[in-house]
C-alpha positions in Angstrom: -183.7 40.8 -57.5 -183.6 37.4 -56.1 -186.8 35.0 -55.7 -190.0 35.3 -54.4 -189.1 37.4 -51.0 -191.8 34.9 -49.4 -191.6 32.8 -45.9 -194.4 30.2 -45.0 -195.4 30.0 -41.2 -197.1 28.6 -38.7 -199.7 31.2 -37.3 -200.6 30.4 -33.5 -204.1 31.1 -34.6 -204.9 28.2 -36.2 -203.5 25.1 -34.9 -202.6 22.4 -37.5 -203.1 24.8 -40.4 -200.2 26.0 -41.9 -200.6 30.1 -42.0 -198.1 31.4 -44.8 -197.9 34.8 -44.5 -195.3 37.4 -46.8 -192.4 38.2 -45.9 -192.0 41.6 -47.4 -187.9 42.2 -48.9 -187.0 39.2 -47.4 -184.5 37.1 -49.2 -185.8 33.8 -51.5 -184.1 32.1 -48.9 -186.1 32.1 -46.6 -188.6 30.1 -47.8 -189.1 27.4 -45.5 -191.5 24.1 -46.2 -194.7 23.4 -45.1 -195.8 20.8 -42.7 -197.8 19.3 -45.5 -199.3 19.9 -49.0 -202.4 22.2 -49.3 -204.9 20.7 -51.0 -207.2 23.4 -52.0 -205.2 26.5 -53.6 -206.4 28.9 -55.2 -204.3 31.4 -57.4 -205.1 35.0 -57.8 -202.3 36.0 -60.1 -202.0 34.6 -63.9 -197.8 33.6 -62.9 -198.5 31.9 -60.1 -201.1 30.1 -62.2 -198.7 29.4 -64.4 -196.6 28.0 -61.6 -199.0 26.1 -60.1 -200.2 24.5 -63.1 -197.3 22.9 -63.8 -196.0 22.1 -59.9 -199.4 20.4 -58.7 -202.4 18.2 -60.3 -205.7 19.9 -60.9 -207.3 18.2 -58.0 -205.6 20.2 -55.2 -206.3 23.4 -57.1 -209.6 25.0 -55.7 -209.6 28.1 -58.0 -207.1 29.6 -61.1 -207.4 33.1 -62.4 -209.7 33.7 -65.7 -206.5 34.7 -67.2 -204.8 31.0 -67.2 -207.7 29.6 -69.7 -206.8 32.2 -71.8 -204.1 31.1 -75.0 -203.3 34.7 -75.9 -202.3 35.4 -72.6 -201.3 31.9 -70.8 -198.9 28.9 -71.9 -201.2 26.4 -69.3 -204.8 27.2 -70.7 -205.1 23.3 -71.6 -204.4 22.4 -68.1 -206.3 24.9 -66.7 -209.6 24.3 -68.1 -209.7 21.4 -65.6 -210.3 23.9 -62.9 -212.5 26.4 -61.3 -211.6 29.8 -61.9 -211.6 33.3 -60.2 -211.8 37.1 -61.1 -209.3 38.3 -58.2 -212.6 39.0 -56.0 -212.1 38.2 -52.2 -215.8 37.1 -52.2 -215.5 34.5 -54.2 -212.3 33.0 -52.7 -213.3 33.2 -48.8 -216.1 30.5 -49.7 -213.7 27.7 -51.3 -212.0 27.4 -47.9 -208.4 27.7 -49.4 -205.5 26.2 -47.0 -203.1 28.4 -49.6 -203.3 31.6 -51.3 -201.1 32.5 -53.7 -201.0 35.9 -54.8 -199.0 38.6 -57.0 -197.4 41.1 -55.1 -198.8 44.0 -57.5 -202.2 42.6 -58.6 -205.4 42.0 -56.9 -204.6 44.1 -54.2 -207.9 45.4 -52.6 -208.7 41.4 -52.6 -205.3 40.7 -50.9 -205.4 43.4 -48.5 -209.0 42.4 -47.3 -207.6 38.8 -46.9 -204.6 40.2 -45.1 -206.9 41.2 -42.3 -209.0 38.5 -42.7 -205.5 36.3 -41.5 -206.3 34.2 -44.8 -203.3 31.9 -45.7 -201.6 34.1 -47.9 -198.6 33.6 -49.8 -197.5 36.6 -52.1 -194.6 36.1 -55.4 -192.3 38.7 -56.1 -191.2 39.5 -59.9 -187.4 38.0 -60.3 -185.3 39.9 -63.0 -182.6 37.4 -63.6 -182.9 33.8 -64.7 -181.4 32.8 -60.7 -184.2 34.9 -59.5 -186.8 32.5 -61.4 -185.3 29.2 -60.9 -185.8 30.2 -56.7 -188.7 31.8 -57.0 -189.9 28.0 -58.6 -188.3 25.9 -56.1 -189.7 28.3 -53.4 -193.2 28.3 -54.4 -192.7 24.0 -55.3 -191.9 23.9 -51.8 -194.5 25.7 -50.1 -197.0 23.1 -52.0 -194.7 20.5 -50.5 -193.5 19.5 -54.5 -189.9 20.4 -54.1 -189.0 17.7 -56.4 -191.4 19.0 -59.3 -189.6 22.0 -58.8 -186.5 20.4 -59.4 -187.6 19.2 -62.8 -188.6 22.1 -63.6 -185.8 24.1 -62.8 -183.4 21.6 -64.5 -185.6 21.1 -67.7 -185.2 25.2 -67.9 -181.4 25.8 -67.4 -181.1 22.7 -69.7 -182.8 24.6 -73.0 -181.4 28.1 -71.8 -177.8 26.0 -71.6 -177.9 24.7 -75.2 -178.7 28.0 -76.6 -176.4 28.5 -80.2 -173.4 30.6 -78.7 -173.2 34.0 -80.3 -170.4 34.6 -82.9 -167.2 36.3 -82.6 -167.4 40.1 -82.8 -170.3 42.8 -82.2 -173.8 41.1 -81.6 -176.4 42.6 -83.1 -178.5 45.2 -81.4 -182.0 44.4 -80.5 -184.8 46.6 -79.0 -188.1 44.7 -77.2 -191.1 47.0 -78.0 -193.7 46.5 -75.6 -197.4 48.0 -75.9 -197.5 52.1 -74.6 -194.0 52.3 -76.3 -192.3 50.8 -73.5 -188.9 48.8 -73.6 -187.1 46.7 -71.3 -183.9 48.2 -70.2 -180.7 46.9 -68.3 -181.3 44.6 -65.6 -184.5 43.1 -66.4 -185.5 39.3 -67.1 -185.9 40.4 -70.7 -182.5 41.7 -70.7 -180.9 38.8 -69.3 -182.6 36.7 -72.5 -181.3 39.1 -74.9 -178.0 38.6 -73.5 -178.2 34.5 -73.4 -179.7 34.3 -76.8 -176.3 36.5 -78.0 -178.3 39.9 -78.7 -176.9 43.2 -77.7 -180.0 45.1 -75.4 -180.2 48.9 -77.3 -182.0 50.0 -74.0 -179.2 49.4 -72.3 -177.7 52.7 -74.0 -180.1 54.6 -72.3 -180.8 55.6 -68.8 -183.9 53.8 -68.7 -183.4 51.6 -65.7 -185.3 47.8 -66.2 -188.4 49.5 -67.9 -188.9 53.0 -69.7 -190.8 54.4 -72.4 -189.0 55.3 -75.8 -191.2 57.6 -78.2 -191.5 55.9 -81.4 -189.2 58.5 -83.4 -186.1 57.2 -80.7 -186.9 53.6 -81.8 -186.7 54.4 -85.3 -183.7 56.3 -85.2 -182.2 53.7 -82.7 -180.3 51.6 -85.4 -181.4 48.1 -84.0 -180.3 45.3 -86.2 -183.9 43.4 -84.7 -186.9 44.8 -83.5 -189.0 42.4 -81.1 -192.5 43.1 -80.9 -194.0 41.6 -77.8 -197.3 41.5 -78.2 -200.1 38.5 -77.5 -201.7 36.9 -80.8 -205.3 37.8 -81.7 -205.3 40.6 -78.7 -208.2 42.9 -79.0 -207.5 47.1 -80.5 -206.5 48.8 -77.5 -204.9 52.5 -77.0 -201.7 50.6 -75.5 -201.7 48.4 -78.2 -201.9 51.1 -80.5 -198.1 52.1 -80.9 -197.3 48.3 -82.1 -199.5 48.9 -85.2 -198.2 52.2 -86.3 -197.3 52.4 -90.3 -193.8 53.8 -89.3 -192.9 50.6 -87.6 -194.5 48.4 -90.5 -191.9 50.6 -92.8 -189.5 50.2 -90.1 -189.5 46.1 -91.0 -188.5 46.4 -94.7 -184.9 47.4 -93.5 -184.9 46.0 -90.0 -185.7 42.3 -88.9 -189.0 42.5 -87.4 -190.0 39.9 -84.9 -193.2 39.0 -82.6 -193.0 37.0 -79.7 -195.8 36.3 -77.6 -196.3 37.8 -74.5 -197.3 34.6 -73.0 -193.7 33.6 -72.5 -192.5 36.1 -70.9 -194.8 38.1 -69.2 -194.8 35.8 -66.2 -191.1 34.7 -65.0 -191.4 31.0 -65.6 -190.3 27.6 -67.3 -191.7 29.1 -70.4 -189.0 31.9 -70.6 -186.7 29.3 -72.2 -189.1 29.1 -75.3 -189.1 32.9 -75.6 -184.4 32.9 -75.4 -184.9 29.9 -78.1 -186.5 32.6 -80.8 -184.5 35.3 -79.8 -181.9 33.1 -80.7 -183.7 32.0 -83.5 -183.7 36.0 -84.7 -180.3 36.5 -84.1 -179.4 33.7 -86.3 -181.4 35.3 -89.1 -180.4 39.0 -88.7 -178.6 40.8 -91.4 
């Protein structure tokens, strides 16, 4: 997948207010820039928080979701505490008088649908799986808040860590499976897969006809013969059912033969700047398999 699949425009409704409205499966490309920077966004998806956080200052942000104060769950909860936040309810974001939106493209949807028909200045982000995907979906959204420099930075700062990754030695790499809560894994061409690949780790979901996501019962991971198992799971997260599977004994036994690793799910479960952190340990594991 490429970028964003977005497009800002000018909607004949409201003259001298820009009008972005989503471009369904269109290409990042077509992205175009505004005719100026909004200065009262509001966010109603914990990535584009994470975006936004880190394109513009905290006085052009009107509203962030809960989600971005939170550390277990967001990498910008310092700079988010400087602003107002939101539950994803379309009652609380009509009243703030947004001139941008930006939304998720699978969350919040009653409140984006309502907002749709309310011709709200709407402005929805795609999920890139590929590192090209994330670098345009960044300098798409940095120019839609008219920072298209910031976006630059941080596109370059990005590429830069992911570029000095250790290379991977001669020969086999080892295998690593990414165990996500409800026993799910991250199969070929997904993000995840891509920074297995970068940080010289061999994907053992790609063996299987899983597609970018699947579920693996736990008795296939075992018998898998990973050389790393990567726990992604957020620090401090409540019991849940999902979150069950991660805590099983059989996967604590598993880690006496097996390299065992967590990584937050803060840096990776939004397609960001942050996604170089989470290559960096992968790497980091690699370096320390057996």
């Amino acid at each position: 997948m490429s970028g964003c699949g977005c497009r800002c425009e000018t909607h004949p409704s409201r003259a001298g207010r820009r009008r972005p409205l989503a471009d369904r499966g269109g290409p990042a490309a077509a992205w175009e820039a505004p005719p100026a920077k909004p200065q009262r966004i509001v966010s109603l998806n914990l990535c584009a928080d994470e975006l936004l956080l880190r394109l513009v200052g905290p006085e052009r942000l009107a509203a962030v979701t809960w989600l971005a104060r939170d550390p277990r769950a967001s990498t910008v909860a310092a700079l988010a505490a400087r602003v107002p936040i939101n539950h994803g309810l379309a009652e609380e974001i009509l009243p703030l008088d947004p001139d941008l939106i930006v939304a998720g493209r699978y969350t919040t949807r009653v409140a984006v649908g309502l907002l749709t028909r309310l011709d709200a200045p709407l402005l929805e982000l795609d999920v890139p799986q590929s590192v090209a995907g994330v670098a345009e979906q960044i300098r798409g959204l940095a120019r839609a808040v008219g920072e298209p420099e910031r976006g630059e930075e941080l596109v370059a700062a990005m590429r830069s860590r992911l570029d000095a990754l250790p290379p991977a030695a001669p020969g086999p790499r080892p295998t690593a499976v990414v165990l996500r809560p409800n026993g799910f894994v991250a199969g070929s061409g997904s993000l995840v897969d891509e920074l297995l690949t970068r940080a010289g780790l061999e994907n053992l979901a790609d063996r299987l006809p899983l597609g970018s996501q699947g579920a693996l019962p736990l008795e296939a991971i075992i018998l898998g013969g990973a050389d790393v198992l990567i726990v992604d799971a957020a620090p401090d997260a409540p019991p849940s059912l999902a979150g069950a599977l991660l805590h099983h004994p059989a996967l604590k036994a598993l880690g006496r033969t097996v390299r065992t690793v967590t990584l937050p799910s803060r840096l990776w479960t939004c397609p960001g700047p942050q996604i170089a952190e989470a290559a960096e340990r992968l790497a980091a594991a690699r370096e320390a398999a057996p």
